[in-house]
N, C-alpha and C positions, 0 to 999 in steps of 0.2 A: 265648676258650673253645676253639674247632677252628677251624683253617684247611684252607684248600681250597687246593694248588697248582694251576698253570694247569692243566698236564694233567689233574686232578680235574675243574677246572671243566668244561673240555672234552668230557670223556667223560660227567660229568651232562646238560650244555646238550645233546649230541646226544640221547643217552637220551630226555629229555625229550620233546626234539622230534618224534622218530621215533616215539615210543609214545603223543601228543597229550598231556604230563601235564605240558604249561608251567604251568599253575596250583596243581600239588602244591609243598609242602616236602620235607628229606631230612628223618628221622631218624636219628638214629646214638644206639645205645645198646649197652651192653653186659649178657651175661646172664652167669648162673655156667652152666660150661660147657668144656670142650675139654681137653687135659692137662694146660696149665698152670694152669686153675683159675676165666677168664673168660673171653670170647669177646667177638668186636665184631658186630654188625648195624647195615647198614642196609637203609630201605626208603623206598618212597613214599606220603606222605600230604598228605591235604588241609586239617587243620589240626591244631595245636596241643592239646597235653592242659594240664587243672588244674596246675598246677604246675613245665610246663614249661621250660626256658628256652630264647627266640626267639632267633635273632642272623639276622643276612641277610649273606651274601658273593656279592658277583657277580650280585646278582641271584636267589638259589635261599636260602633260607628255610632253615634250617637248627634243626630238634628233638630237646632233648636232655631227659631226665627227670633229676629230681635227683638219683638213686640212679646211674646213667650218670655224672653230671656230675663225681661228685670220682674218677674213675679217667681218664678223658678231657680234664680241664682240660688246654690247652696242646697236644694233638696235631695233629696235620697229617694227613690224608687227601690220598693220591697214589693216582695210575695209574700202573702200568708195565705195558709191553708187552717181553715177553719171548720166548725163542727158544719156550720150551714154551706160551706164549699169556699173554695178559694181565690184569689185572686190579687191583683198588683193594687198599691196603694202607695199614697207619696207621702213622705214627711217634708214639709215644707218649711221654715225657719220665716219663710215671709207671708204665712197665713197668718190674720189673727185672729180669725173665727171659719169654723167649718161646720159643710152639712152633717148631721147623723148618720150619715150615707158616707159619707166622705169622699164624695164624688164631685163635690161644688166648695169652695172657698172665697173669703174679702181676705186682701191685703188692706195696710193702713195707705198707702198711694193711691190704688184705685179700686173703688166698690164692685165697679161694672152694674149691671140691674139684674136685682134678684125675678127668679120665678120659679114657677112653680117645681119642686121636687119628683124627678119622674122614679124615684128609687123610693 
């Protein structure tokens, strides 16, 4: 479903650690939302919804809803650390266009409605 590269892991396992929330999962879902028409989130929780699907990598729990899951099958969640600062970013295999922000995405299934760019 989503892979975590190391630097991913990395940068949740401290997250974690530092904030005491070794016992939470991630979620990663997507909403409609940004120019190109969805958007990615994640956050921290502590468990699972109705309908979920579980997977576990590295030890970190990982929550996806099923409406999330056929836009996100196959991506990879990375961290990069950049000149202008850092942060998590998806490669997605079912984007086929994205914002310049790369915070909004269209798959060829569903558009969702583009707006305006707040990045």
């Amino acid at each position: 479903m989503i892979s975590l590269t190391d630097q991913a892991l990395s940068q949740l396992k401290g997250l974690m650690t530092e904030q005491g929330l070794n016992d939470l999962g991630l979620r990663v879902f997507v909403s409609p939302g940004g120019c190109s028409g969805f958007q990615y989130g994640m956050r921290f929780e502590d468990t699972a919804m109705e309908g979920d699907i579980v997977e576990k990598s590295e030890g970190i729990q990982l929550f996806v809803d099923e409406f999330s899951a056929q836009y996100v099958d196959g991506a990879e969640i990375d961290f990069v650390d950049e000149l202008m600062g850092g942060g998590f970013t998806v490669h997605n295999p079912n984007a086929i266009t994205s914002c310049g922000c790369g915070q909004s995405f269209t798959t060829a299934s569903g558009a969702g409605a583009a707006r305006a760019c707040g990045h």
